[in-house]
N, C-alpha and C positions, 0 to 999 in steps of 0.2 A: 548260318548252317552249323550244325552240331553233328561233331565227329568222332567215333572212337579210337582206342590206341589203336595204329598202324602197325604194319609188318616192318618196317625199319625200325620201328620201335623195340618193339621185340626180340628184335635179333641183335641192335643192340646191349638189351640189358639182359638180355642171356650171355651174349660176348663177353662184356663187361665183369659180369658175376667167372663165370669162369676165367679169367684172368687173373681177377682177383685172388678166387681160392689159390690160384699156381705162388701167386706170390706171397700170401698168407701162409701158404706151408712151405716156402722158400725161406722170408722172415722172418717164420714164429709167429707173425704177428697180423692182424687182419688192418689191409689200407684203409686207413680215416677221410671224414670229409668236414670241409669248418664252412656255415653257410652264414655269412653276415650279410644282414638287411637293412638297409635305411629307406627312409620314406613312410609311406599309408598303412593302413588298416590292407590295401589292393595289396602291396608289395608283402606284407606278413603273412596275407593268405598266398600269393605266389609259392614264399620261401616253404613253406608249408609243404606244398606240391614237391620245390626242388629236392625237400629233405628226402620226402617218401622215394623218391626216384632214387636219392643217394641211396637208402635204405634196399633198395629192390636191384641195387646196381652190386652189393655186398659190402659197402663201404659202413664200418661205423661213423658217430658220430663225435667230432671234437667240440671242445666248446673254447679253440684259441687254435689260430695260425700255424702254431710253431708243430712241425713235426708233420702234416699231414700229406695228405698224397693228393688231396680236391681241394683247391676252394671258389667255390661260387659267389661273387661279389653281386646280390640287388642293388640297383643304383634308383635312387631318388632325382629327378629334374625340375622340383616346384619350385624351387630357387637356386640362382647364382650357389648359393655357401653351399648348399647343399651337393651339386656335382663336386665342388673343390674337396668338399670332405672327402667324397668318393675318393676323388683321385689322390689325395693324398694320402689315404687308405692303405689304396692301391700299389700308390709309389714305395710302402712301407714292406711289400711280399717281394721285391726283387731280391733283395737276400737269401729269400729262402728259397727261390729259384736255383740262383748258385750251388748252395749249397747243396739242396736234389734236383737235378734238369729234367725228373720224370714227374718233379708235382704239374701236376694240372690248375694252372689261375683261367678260372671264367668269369664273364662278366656281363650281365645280363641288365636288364628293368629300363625305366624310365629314361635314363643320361644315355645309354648307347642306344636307342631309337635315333638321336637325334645325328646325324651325321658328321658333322662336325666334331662330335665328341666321339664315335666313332674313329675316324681318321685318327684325331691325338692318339687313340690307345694302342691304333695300329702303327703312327709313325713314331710316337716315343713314349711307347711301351713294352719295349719288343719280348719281353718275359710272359706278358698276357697270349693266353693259346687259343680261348676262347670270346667274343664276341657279338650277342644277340639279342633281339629285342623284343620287347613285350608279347609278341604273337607267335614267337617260336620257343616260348618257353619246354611244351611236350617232347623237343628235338633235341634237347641236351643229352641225354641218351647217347644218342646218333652221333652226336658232334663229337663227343668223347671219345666214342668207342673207333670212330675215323683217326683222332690224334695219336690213340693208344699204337694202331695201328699205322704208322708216320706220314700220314695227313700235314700239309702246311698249315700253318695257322689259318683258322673260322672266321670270319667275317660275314656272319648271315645276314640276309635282308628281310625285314617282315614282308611275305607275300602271299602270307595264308593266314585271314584273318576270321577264319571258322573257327567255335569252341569245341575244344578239344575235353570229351569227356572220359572219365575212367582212369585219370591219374593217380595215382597212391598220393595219399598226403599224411605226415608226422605231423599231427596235432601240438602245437604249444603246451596246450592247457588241456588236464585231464576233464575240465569242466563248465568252457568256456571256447563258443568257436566259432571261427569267421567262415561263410559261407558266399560267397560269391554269385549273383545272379544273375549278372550284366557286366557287359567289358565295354571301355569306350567309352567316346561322347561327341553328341551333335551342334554343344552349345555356341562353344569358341566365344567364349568371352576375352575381352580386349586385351586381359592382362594373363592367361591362363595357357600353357603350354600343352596341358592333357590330351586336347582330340590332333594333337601334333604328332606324339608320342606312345598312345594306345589306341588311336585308330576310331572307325565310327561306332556307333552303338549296336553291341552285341548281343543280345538275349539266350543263356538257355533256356531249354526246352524246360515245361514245367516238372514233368516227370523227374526229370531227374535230380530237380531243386526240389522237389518233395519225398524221394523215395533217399536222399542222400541228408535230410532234416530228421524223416522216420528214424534212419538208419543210426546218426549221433543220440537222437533221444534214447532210441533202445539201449547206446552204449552207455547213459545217465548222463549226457550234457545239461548242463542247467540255464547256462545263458550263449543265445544263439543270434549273432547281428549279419543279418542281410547285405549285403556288401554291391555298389554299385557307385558308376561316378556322379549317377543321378537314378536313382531306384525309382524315382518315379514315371519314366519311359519305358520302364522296363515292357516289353512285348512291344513296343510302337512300332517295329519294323514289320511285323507279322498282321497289322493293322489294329492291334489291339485287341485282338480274338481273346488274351489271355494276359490281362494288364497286373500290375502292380497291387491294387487292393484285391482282384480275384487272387492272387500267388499268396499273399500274405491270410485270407479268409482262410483260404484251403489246410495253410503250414499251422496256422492257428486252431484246427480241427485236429491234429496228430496227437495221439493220447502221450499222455506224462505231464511230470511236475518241470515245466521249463518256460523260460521267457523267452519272446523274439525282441529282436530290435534290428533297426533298418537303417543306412546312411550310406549318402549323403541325397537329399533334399534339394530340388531347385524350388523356390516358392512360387514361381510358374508353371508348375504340372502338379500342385499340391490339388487336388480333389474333393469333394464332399463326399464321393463315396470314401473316399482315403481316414480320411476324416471318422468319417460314418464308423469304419472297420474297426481302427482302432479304440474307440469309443467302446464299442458293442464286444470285443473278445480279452479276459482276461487277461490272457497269455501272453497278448500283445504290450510292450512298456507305453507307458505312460509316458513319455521323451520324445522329442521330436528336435533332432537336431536343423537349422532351418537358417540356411547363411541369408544376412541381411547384404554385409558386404558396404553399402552406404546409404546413408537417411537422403540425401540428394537426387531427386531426378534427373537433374542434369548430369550426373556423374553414372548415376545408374544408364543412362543412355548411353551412354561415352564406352562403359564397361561393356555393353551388349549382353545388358542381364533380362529384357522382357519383361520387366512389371515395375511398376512404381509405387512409391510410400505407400500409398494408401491402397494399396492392393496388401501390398507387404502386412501390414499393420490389420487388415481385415482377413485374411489368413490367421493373424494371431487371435484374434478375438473369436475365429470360428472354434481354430483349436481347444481355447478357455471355456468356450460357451458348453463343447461338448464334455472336456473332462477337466475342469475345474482346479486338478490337482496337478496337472500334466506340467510338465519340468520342461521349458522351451532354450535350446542352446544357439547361440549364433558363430557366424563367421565376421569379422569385419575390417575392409582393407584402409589404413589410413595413409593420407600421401600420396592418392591416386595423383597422374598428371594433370594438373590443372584445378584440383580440389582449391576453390575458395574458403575463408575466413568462415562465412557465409553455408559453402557446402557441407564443413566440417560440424557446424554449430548444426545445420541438419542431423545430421548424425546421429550428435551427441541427443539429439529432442526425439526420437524416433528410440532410441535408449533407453530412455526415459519413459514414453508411453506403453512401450513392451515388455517390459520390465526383465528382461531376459532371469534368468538364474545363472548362465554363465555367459561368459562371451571367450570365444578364441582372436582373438587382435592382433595383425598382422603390419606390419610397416610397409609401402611397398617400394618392392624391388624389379627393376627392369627383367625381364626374363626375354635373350633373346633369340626373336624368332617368331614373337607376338605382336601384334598393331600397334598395343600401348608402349612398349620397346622403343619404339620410333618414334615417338611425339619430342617434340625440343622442351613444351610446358612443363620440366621435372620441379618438385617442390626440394628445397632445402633441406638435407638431411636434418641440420637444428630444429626446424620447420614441423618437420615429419614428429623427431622426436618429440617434443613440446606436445603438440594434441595427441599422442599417445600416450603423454601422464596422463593427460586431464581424462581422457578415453577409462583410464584404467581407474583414475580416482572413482569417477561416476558409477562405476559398472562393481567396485568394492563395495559402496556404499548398498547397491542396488543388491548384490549375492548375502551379505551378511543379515539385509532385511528380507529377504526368501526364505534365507538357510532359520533363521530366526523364528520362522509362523511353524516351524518343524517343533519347537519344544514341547516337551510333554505327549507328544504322541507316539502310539505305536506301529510301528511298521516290521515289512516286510524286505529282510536284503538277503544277499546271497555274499559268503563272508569268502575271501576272494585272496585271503595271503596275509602277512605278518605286516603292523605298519614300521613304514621306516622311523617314526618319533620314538618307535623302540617302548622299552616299559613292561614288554608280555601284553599289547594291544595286537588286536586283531582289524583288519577292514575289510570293510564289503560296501557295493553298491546297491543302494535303491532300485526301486522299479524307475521311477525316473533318473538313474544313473548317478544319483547324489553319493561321493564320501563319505563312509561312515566309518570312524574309528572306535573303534569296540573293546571296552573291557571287561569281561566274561570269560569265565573256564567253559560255561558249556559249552558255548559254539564251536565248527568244525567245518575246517577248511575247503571248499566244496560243495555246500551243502545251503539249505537256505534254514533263517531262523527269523523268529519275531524278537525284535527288542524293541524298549521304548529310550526317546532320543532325550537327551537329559544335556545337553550342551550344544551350540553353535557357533560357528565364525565365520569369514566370510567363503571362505577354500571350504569347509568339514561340516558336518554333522558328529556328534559323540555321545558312546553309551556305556554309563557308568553302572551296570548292574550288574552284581556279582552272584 
């Protein structure tokens, strides 16, 4: 169900803004907010949301801790290290607490779904005020403007897992933007925390993933990624009346110079018409991000991922068949429990036949609160690491001969910021999402341009034309 801002909402951040000005013309100085995010492409489009609300609440923005009057911690859950970063983070604003007992520390995303992680904040964190979890994101408002007004510490529960439309959101990127289409997920794979923590599969409505696509384009966005834990259910609760490739035809249809792009991919709900779509609309990238995860059926059974190699691998060859030039990325977990010598050599041959352009390679780690968590079969950290060279050897060799069939041609990128190797180089990405490091006065930040590629390696593409 899709729902607009609320009356507690409102009164909220009217509340909120008005208090603020008292203290701003108290001060001198208008209250700051510092929003740090860890985790996904989901949690940067949340923060996204959090800013605008800061922004609508009267709060400027900081871009560091020290000094402000908000800060809003996103937390990440998709591994162990990852909450500990959180909380060590975390552990690092007690000071500043001290120091002013009116800042606001709130702490929202992924890790505080989980209860457990919950309680620690509550039993020894006592300086954090706020509390809440993925589905109550809209309600920060409210939570605030209760504390301001001497509220005990927030400990919300997700119990309204409607999307909530018509939130303000501060853009990152004057040129580049996450949109969000679906929340949640149905999959529960053995080793994956997600539908623990963001709940079932949510769809908005299409209207307003299309009237909020028009809306960025008109303001000159140029690169636009659909965002979901699996984009490709997207509608499956509504029975499909308004699936995934009908959403993306339609956004594909919106006049202007801009690319979409869509992620993340199960390759079990990957489609012929999906397929079909992006084939047939420009606009749409040539990339298809597409987790493998493991070359093993038996592992793939074990994880609860629904399709095997050779499903896996005929999905690849449809994509190829249709656009030839399409840039395929994967996911893939090494170390799963119980992975054999055997399963792992899978893998590695499944690699190999796919020939991926990149791969993301993950080691795996117990996450708990999941099936896989609980198995006594754990593989040997040395173990793990070892076929994670070999993994990363194969898949060098594999990128540098991809990035390599790129010489001499000319393409189309969208040049995206200064690069870090320094020099007065510029980068941008491809329509299939490839690095390109750019040396040219003409091009401009923003903006898309043709260059022809004149160097490769196994990470880059490179354009030396001046």
């Amino acid at each position: 169900m899709n729902r607009g801002i609320s009356a507690p909402y409102l009164t909220a951040i009217n509340g909120i803004k008005e208090y603020n000005a008292v203290r701003s013309e108290r001060d001198g100085k208008k209250p700051s907010a510092f929003v740090l995010t860890l985790g996904c492409q989901q949690n940067e489009a949340d923060s996204e949301k959090i800013t605008g609300m800061a922004l609508s609440m009267g709060y400027t923005l900081s871009d560091s801790p020290e000094g402000t009057d908000l800060i809003v911690v996103n937390t990440c859950a998709i591994r162990e290290h990852a909450e500990q970063r959180a909380l060590s983070l975390i552990g690092q604003y007690k000071h500043l607490k001290a120091v002013n007992p009116d800042i606001i520390i709130a702490v929202c995303g992924c890790m505080t779904a989980r209860s457990e992680r919950a309680d620690l904040l509550k039993n020894s964190y006592p300086y954090v005020d706020i509390v809440f979890g993925t589905a109550s994101l809209q309600r920060l408002p409210e939570f605030i403007y209760d504390r301001i007004n001497g509220s005990k510490r927030i400990f919300a529960e997700d119990d309204d897992y409607s999307v909530a439309e018509g939130l303000p959101i501060k853009r990152e990127s004057s040129f580049k933007a996450w949109v969000s289409v679906m929340y949640g997920c149905n999959n529960f794979c053995s080793y994956c925390i997600v539908p623990y923590v963001r709940g079932r599969e949510r769809s908005r409505a299409p209207e307003d993933i299309i009237g909020e696509v028009r809306d960025i384009v008109g303001e000159g966005y140029k690169d636009i990624t659909l965002l979901g834990q699996n984009v490709n259910s997207y509608g499956s609760e509504t029975g499909g009346k308004f699936d995934f490739p009908g959403l993306l035809e339609s956004l594909a249809k919106i006049d202007g110079d801009f690319t979409l792009r869509f992620m993340t991919s199960h390759p079990k709900d990957v489609s012929d018409r999906l397929i079909s779509v992006m084939a047939e609309n420009e606009r749409v990238a040539k990339h298809f991000h597409l987790p493998l995860q493991s070359g093993s059926d038996k592992v793939l059974r074990e994880m609860n991922r629904k399709y095997d190699s050779q499903k896996y691998l005929g999905t690849v060859e449809k994509l190829r068949a249709a656009m030839p030039d399409i840039a395929i990325t994967s996911d893939i977990i090494v170390g799963f429990p119980g992975e054999s010598e055997e399963d792992f050599e899978m893998t590695l041959e499944i690699v190999k036949k796919a020939e991926f352009d990149m791969i993301y390679p993950f080691i795996y780690s117990p996450r708990e609160g999941t099936p896989a968590a609980r198995r006594e079969d754990m593989i040997p950290d040395a173990v793990k690491s070892e076929r994670f060279d070999r993994l990363i050897l194969l898949q060098n060799e594999l990128s540098k001969k991809k990035n390599e069939a790129w010489l001499g041609r000319t393409v189309k990128v969208l040049v995206d910021g200064m690069s870090k190797k320094g020099n007065g180089l510029y980068t941008g990405r491809t329509d299939g999402g490839k690095l390109v490091h750019i040396n040219s006065e003409k091009v401009k930040i923003g903006e898309f341009t043709e260059i022809k590629i004149t160097g490769a390696d196994t990470y880059a593409l490179y354009s030396d034309e001046k």
